[in-house]
C-alpha positions in Angstrom: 12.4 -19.4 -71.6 11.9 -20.3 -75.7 13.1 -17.2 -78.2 11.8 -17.0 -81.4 12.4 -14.8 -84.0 9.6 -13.4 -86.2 10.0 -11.3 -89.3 8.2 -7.5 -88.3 6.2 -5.5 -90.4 8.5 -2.5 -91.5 11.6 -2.9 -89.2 13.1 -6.5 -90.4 13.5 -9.0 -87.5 12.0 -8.8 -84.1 13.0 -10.8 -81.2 9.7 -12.9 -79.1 10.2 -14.3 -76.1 7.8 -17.2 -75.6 5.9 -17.7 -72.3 7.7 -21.0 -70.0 5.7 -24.0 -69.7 3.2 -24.5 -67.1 5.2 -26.8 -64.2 4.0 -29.3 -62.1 3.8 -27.0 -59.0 1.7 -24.4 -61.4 -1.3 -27.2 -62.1 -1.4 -29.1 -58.9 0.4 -26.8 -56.0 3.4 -27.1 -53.9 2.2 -30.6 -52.5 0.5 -32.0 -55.6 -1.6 -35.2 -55.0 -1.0 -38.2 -57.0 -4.2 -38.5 -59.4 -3.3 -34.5 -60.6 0.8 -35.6 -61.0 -0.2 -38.3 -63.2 -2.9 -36.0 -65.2 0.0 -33.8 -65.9 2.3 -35.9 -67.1 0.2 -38.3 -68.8 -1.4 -35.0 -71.0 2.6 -33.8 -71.9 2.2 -31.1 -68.9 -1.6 -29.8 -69.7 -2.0 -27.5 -66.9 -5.8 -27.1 -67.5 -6.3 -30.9 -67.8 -4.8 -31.4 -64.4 -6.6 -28.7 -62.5 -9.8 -29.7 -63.8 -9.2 -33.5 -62.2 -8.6 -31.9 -59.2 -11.6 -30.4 -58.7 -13.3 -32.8 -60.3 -12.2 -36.1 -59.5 -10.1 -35.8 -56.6 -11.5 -33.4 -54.1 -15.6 -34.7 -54.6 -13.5 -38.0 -54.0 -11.9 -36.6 -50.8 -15.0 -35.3 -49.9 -16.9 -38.5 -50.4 -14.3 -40.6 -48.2 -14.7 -38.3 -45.7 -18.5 -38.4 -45.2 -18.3 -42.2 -45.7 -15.3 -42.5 -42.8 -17.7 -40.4 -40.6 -20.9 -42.6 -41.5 -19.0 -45.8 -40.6 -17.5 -44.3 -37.5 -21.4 -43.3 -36.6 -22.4 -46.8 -36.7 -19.5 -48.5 -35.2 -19.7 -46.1 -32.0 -23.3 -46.5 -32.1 -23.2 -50.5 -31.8 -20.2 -50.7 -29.3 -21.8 -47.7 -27.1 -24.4 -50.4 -27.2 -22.6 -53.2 -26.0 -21.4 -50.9 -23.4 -24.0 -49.7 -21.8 -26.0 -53.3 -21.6 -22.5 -54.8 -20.1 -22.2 -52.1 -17.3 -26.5 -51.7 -16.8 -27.2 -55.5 -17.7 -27.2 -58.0 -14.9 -25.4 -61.1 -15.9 -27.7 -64.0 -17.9 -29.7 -65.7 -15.1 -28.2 -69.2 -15.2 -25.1 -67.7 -13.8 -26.6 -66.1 -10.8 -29.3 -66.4 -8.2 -32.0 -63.6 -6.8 -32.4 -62.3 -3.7 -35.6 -62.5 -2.9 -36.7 -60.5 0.8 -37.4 -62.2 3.3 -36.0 -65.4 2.6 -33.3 -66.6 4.4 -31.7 -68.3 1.6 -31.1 -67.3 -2.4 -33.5 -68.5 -4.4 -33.6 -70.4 -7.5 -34.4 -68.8 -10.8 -36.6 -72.1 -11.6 -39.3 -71.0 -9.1 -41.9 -69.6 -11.5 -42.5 -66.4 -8.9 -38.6 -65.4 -9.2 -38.6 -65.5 -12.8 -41.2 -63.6 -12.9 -39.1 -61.1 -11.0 -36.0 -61.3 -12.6 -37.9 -60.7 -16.0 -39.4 -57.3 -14.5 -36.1 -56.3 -12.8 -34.5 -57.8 -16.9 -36.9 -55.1 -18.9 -36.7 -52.4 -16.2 -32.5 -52.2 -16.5 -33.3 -53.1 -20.4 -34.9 -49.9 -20.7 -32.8 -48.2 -18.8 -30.0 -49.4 -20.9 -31.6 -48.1 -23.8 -32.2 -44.3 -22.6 -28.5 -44.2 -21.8 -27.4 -45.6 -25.1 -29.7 -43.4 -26.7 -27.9 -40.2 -25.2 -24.6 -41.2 -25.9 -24.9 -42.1 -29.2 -26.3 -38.6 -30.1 -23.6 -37.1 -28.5 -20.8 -39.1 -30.0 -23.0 -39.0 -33.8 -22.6 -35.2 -33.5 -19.3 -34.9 -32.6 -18.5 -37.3 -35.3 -20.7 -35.1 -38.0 -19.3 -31.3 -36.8 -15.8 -32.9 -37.7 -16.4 -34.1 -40.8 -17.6 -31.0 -41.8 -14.8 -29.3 -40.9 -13.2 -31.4 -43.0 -15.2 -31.1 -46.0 -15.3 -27.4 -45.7 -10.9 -28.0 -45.3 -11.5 -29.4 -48.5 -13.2 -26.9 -50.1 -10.7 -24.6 -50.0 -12.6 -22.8 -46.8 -10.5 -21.1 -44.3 -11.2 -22.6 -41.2 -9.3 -20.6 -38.5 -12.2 -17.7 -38.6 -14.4 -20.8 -38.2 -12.8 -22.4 -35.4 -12.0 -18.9 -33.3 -15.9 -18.5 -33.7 -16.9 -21.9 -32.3 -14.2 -21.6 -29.4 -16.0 -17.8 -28.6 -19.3 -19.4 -28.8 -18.2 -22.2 -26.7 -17.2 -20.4 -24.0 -20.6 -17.8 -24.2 -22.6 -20.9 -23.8 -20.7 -22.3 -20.9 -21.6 -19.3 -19.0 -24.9 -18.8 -20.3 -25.7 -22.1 -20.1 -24.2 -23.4 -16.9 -28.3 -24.6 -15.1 -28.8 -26.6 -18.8 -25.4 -28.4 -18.6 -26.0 -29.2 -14.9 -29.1 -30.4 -15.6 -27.8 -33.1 -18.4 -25.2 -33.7 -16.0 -26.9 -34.7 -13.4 -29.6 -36.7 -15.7 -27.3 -39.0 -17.4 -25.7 -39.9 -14.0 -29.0 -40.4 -12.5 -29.8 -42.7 -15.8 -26.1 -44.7 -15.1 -26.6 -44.9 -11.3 -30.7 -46.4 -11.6 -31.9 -44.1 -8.9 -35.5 -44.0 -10.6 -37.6 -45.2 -13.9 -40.5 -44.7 -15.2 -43.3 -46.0 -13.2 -41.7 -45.8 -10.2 -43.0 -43.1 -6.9 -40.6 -41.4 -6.2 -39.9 -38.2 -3.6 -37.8 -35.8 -5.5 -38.5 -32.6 -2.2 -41.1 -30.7 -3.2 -42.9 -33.2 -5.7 -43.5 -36.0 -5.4 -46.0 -38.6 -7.7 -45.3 -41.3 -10.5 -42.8 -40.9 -12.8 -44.0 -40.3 -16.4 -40.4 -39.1 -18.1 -36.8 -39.4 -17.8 -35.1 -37.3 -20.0 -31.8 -35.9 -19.9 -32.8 -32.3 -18.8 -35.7 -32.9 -16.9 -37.7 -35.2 -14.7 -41.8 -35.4 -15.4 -43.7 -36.6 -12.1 -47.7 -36.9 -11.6 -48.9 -36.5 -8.1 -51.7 -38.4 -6.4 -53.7 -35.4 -7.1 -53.3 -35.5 -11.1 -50.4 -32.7 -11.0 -47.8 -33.2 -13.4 -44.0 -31.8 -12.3 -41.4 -31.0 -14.0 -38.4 -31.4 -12.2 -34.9 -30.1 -13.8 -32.1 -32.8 -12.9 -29.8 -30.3 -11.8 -32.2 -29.3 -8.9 -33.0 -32.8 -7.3 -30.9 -32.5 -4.0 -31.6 -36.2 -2.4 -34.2 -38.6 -4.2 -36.5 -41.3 -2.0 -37.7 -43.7 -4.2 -41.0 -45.8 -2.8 -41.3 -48.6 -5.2 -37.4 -49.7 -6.8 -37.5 -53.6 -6.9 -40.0 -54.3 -4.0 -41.7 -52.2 -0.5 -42.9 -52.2 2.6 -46.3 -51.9 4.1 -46.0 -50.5 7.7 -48.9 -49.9 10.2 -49.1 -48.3 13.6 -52.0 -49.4 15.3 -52.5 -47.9 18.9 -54.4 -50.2 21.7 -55.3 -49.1 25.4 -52.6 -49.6 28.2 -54.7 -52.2 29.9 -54.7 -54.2 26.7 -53.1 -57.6 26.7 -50.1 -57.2 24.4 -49.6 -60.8 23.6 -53.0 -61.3 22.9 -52.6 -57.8 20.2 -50.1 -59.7 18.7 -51.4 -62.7 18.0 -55.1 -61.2 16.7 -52.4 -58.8 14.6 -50.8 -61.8 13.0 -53.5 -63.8 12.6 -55.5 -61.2 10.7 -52.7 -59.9 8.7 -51.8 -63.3 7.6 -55.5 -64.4 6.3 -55.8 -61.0 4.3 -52.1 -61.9 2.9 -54.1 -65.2 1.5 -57.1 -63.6 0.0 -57.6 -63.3 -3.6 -56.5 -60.2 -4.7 -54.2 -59.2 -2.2 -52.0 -62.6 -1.8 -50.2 -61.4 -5.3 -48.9 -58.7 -4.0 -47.3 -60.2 -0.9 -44.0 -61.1 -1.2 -43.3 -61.8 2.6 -45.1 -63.3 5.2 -46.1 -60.3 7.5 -44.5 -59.2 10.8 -45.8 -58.2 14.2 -42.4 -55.8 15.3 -43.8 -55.2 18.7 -44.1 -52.5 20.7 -43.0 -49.1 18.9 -43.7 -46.6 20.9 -45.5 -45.5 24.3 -47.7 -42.3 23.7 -50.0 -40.6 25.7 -53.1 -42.2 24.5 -51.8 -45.4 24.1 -49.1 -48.5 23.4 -48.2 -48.1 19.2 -47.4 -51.1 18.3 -45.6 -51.7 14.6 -46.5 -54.4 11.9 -44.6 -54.6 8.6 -45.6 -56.6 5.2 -43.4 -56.3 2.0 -45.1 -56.4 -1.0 -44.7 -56.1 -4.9 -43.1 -52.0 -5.7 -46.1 -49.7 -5.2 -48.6 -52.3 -4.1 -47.9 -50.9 -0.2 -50.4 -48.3 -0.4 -53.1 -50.5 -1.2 -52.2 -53.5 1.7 -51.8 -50.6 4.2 -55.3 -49.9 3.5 -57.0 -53.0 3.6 -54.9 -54.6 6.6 -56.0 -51.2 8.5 -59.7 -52.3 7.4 -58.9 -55.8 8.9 -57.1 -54.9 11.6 -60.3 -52.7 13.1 -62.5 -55.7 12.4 -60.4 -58.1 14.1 -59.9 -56.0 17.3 -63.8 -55.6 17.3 -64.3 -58.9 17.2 -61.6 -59.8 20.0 -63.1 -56.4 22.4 -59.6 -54.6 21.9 -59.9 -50.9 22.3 -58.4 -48.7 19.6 -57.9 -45.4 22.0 -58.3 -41.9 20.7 -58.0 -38.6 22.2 -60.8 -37.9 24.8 -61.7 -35.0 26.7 -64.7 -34.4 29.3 -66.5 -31.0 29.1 -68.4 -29.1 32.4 -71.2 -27.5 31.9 -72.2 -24.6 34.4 -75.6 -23.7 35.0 -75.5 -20.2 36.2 -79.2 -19.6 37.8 -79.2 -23.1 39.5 
């Protein structure tokens, strides 16, 4: 502390004690950063000077780094969630594999024109698929990403944070109990994203509903029926799911003939019929297997069921069930082969006779 003397008004001398320069610790605080150290002493220990780079200079600068930290962690996530997802959902390039193809008996080539026409449906189908996942996960990550930096910023800022964090911890917990339906629902729609079980386009058989999928999204699943009613299906609720068309299906008929019917010959006006509608326009591209007379499937009371099977392009089964039951009657017309059905014969009384 500086003492100067002064001369006073009436009573001679008076002793002044002068006020101790500002320190280091005064302008910049007990951990003082380097830019407000060097303010100080290059300005001869201006207090004001330093404080006002602080805030100035060196906390919009902190701040700035951290936003740009968290806008370069964004996009670095986002491209190797990316690469990720399309390594784990992609199938390898095709020249390093082959296709299975059903009904073949060996793996085909991806040089026949009809498997590379498959493998570039199954190729978009997982594409997509890829996408919606890395879609998700990218939010996610961005956000967590962006509430941190805040936190940050608002560190910087001179806000305290414990209120802050107590708050978000109380609020957490609220909405895990509140919530619980809406987390199970994302749950169990990103794992049915990850795990393929349905896409859009395909028919599948969720229980209750069951129709075309329109919508995957991480919540909730949005069908259409055969009837033109759209479901919505919360993730969290599909128990078991049966889908009709993933990758190729199957066209099965029952046909029932009379017990006296020659069952050789019923197989061979099955075969033959099925395999002419399988090479008529309009139905011969969506056959992808020669079709199959099973045999005998069950014995019933009217009749011998016997079972025929035909895989075809995914969804196209509904349509060559149809018109192989359409060829099937013809053809067992045409060869006298009774279709039974259910009869029953009636007595009428005549009372006065």
């Amino acid at each position: 502390m500086d003492v100067s003397i002064i001369p006073a008004s009436t009573a001679g001398w008076a002793v002044v004690a002068a006020p101790d320069p500002p320190t280091l610790p005064d302008a910049c605080g007990e951990e003082p950063n380097y830019l407000c150290e060097r303010v100080f002493e290059a300005t001869d220990g201006n207090a004001t000077a330093a404080r006002l780079t602080d805030w100035l200079i060196d906390r919009p600068l902190a701040i700035f780094l951290i936003l740009l930290i968290a806008w370069i962690a964004v996009r670095v996530s986002r491209r190797y969630v990316d690469r990720l997802v399309k390594r784990i959902v992609s199938p390898p390039t095709p020249s390093s594999r082959l296709l299975f193809i059903p009904g073949f008996d060996e793996r085909a080539d991806l040089s026949d024109p009809e498997v590379r026409e498959r493998e570039d449906r199954l190729q978009l189908r997982k594409t997509a698929r890829a996408a919606s996942i890395s879609a998700v996960l990218t939010s996610t990550i961005s956000v967590g990403i962006w509430v941190i930096a805040l936190m940050l910023v608002l560190g910087e800022l001179g806000v305290d944070l414990a209120p802050l964090i107590a708050g978000a911890g109380i609020a957490g917990v609220a909405l895990g109990f509140g919530a619980q339906a809406l987390v199970k629902d994302c749950i169990s729609g990103l794992f049915m994203l990850l795990e393929d079980q349905y896409g859009i386009g395909d028919i599948v058989d969720l229980g209750e509903a069951t129709g075309v999928v329109e919508e995957v999204a991480l919540r909730t699943t949005v069908l259409r029926g055969v009837d033109g009613t759209v479901w919505h299906v919360p993730n969290g609720e599909v128990q078991r799911v049966g889908n009709k068309s993933q990758h190729w299906s199957v066209a099965l008929i029952d046909i029932d003939v009379a017990y006296d019917a020659d069952l050789d010959a019923v197989r061979r006006v099955m075969q033959s019929a099925a395999d002419d509608l399988c090479d008529r326009d309009g139905v011969s591209e969506l056959i992808l297997d020669a079709p199959q007379v099973l045999g005998v499937e069950t014995l019933g009371a009217d009749g011998i069921t016997l079972r025929m099977t035909v895989t075809t392009t995914p969804g196209a089964q509904w349509t060559v069930q149809r018109e192989l039951r359409a060829a099937l009657k013809a053809s067992f017309d045409a060869a006298g082969i009774e279709i039974p059905f259910p009869q029953r014969t009636v007595w009428l009384r005549n009372e006065e006779a």
